[in-house]
N, C-alpha and C positions, 0 to 999 in steps of 0.2 A: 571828951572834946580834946582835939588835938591844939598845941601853943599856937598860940597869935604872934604873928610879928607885930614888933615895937618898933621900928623902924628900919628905913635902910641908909645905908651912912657910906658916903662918896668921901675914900682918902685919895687927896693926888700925892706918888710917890714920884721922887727923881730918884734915879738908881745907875748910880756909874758904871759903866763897861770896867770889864778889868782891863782892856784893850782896846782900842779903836775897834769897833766893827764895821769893818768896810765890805761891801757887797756893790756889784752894777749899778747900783739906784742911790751909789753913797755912801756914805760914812757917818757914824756919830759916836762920840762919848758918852753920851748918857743917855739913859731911856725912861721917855715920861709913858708914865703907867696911871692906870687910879685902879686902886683897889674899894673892892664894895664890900661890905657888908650888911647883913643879912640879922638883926640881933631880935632874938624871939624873946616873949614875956616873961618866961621861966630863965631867962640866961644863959640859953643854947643862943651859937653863934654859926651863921655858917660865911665862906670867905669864896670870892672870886678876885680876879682881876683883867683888866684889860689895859693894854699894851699899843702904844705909837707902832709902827714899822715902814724901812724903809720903803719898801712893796707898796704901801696905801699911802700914800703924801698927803691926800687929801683927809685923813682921816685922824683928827689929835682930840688931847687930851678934854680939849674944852667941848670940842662932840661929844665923846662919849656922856662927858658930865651934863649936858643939856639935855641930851636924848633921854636919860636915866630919871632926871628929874619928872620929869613928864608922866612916869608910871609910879601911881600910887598902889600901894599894896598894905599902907598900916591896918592892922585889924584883919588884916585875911589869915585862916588858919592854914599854918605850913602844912598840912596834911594833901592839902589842894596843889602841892607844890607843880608839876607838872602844870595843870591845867594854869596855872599863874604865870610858868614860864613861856604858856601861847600867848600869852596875855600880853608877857614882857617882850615877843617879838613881833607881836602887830604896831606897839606902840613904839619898840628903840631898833626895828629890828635893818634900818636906813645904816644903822651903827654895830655892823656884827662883832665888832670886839666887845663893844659894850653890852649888849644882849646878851654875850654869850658870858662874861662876866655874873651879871647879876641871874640869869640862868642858874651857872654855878652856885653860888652864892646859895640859891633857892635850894636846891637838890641836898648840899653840904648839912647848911641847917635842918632839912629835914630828914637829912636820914643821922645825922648827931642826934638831931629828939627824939630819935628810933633806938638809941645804942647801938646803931649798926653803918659800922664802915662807908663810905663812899666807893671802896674799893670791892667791897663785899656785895653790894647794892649793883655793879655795876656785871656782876659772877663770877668774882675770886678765884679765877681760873690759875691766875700765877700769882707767885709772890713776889718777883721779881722779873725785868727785863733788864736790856742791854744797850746803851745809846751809842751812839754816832758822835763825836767832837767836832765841832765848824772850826775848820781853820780859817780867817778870813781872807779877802781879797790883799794879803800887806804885800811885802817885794819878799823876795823869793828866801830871802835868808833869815827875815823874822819868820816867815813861812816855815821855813826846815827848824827852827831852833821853837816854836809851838810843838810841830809836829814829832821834836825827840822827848820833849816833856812829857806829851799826852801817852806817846809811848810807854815814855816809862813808868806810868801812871794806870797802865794796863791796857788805854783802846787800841781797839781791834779795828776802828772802823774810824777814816777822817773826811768831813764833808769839807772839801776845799771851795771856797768860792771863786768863783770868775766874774772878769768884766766882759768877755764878747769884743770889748772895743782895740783890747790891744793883746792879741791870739799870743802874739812870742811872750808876750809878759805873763801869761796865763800860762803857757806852757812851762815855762821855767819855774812858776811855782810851785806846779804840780809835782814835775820834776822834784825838787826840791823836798816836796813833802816826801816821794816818794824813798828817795834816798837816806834822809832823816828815819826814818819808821818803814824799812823794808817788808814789815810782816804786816803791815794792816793796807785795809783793803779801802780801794779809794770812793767817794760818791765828788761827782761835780755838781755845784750847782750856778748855773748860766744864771736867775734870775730876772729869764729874759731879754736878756743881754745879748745874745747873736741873730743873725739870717740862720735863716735854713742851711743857706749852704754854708755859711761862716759854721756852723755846728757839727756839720758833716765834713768838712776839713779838718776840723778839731779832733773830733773820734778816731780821725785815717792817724791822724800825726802823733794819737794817744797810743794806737794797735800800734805802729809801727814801733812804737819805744817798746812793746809787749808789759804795759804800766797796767796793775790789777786796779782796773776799772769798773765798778758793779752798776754805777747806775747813774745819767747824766738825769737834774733835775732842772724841770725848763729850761731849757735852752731858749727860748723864742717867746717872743712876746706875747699876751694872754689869750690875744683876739686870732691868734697861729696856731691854734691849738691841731689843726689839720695836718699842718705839718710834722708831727709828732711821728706818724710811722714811718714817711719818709727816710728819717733820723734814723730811728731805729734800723730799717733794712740796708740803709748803705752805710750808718756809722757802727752796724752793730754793737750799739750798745741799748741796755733797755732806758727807755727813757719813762722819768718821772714828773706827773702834772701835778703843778701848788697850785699856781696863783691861777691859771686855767682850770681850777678843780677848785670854783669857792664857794657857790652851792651844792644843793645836794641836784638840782637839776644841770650842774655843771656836770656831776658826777656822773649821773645816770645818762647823758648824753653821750659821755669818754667809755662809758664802757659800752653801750650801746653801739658806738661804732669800734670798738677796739682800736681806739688812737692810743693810747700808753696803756704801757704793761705794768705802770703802780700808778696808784691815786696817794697824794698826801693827803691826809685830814688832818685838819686844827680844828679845835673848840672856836677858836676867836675869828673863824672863817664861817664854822654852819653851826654852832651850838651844840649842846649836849645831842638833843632830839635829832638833829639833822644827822651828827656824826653815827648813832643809831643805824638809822637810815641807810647811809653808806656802808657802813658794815653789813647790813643782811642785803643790798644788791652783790657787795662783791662777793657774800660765798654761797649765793645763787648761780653767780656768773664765775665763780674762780679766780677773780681779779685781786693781785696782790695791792696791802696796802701797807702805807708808812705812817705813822704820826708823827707828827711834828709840833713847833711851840713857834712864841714871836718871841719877848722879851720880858719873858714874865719871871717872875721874884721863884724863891723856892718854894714859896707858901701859894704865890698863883698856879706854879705846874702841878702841883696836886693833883688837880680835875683831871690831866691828861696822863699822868702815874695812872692813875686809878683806873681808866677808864683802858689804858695800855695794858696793866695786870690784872684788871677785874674779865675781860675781855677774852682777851688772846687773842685779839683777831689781826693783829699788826705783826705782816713781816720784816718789817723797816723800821728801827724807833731813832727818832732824831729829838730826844729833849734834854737840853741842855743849855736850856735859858737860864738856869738858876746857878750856872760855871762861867759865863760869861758874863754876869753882871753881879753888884754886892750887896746884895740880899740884906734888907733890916732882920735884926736879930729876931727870934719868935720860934713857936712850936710849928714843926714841920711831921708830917706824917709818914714820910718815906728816907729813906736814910742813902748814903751817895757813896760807895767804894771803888775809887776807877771809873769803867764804863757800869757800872754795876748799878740798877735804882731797884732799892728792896722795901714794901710794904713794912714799916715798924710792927712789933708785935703787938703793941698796944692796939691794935687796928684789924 
């Protein structure tokens, strides 16, 4: 007989930004999170978390903890874990960070009670990947003076954000980074923050600096998601769906009509099971993808480590929620060198 869970146990954590994180939709200092866990009867533990963002306004901390409450699971043997995490998104599933949390959580403990990795469980394809840095939306000269740090700190790659609302300001920061950190390659992210056409002026005024641009991520607002090739053919630049990409029926729509050339996945968007999902449409279909995080702890991105190196299946990796906010002290599974996130070998 497989362990019984003993309960599941909702911590609400506040977790300071090392920075202001400002993006289109705002700004904030600290990021309320709740972490779950998952404690089986033998003393195996497994851990999720779910994460505020500015993206979901509607969506905080006292949701996720309602929603949560509502799914009883004491006394189910983790073995069932899967079929319990369909369980836990019929029930929380109005709340996808918090589902996809306590999901985690299910999966982590059960394959701890297994002796076998989350990473490993997932097909330990790599041991390592290579994240992206978010520079955020600040003025152009905290902008450049990020951007020479992260440099020198090894990334290759900086995700600058924008507001859309004030294009010269956008543009000088980019600038900015770009001249700070010559050698790395730039991602934008709109946040849905521009028009259409606001985003295809942007692209013209990006080429015409000849600024190594890899990839605009939303530009436009979620319900625009048409817009999207638009973008691409007259700003030639490829462009990336989030917040337009937050099911898996969102997914399966974008690539069905080839409106962007990458899809983001988050866990705290479509779950373990969903992100699955997205991966075997896109290399059905060819379509590249990126991972991503919201604001989660070092000990929350685990799930999306894992599921980033157990995989392969991600040509984009964006996580670096656990560099930008300060992480409670605790045992972490994956270890951080630069842009560098490597599988420990205990695992």
């Amino acid at each position: 007989m497989s362990p019984r869970i003993a309960a599941v146990e909702l911590i609400p954590w506040n977790l300071p930004m090392r920075r202001p994180f400002v993006t289109a939709h705002g700004s904030k200092k600290v990021s309320h999170n709740l972490r779950v866990v998952v404690h089986l009867e033998n003393g195996t533990h497994g851990y999720g978390e779910a994460s505020e963002s500015l993206a979901w306004p509607d969506e905080k901390r006292a949701d996720f903890t309602r929603a949560l409450l509502n799914v009883n699971l004491a006394g189910k043997e983790i073995q069932a874990a899967r079929r319990l995490s369909e369980k836990v998104w019929q029930t929380a599933g109005r709340h996808p960070a918090a589902a996809a949390a306590l999901e985690c959580a299910l999966l982590d403990a059960y394959t701890r009670s297994r002796g076998v990795s989350l990473w490993k469980w997932f097909g330990g394809k790599k041991r390592s990947v290579t994240t992206s840095l978010t520079i955020s939306a600040w003025p152009p000269r905290v902008a450049g003076q990020a951007a020479r740090q992260a440099a020198r700190r090894g990334f290759r790659r900086l995700k600058v954000k924008l507001t859309g609302k004030a294009p010269d300001a956008d543009l000088d920061r980019v600038l900015a980074v770009h001249r700070a950190a010559p050698k790395a390659m730039l991602w934008l992210d709109g946040n849905q923050g521009f028009t259409r056409e606001g985003a295809i002026r942007f692209c013209s005024r990006v080429r015409e600096r000849r600024l190594p641009v890899e990839l605009f991520e939303q530009p436009v607002p979620r319900g625009e998601w048409r817009g999207f090739r638009e973008i691409e053919r007259q700003g030639k630049i490829p462009v990336v769906a989030d917040e337009s990409a937050r099911t898996v029926s969102d997914a399966r729509r974008i690539i069905r009509k080839q409106a962007a050339s990458v899809i983001n996945v988050k866990l705290a968007k479509c779950g373990v099971a969903g992100a699955l999902e997205i991966i075997r449409l896109a290399k059905k279909t060819g379509t590249r993808l990126m991972i991503g995080c919201m604001a989660e702890s070092a000990a929350g991105l685990w799930p999306s480590v894992a599921l980033a190196c157990g995989t392969g299946a991600f040509h984009y990796i964006d996580l670096d929620s656990h560099l930008l906010v300060i992480s409670p002290p605790g045992p972490i599974d994956f270890e951080t060198r630069g842009g560098r996130l490597s599988v420990k070998n205990r695992t």
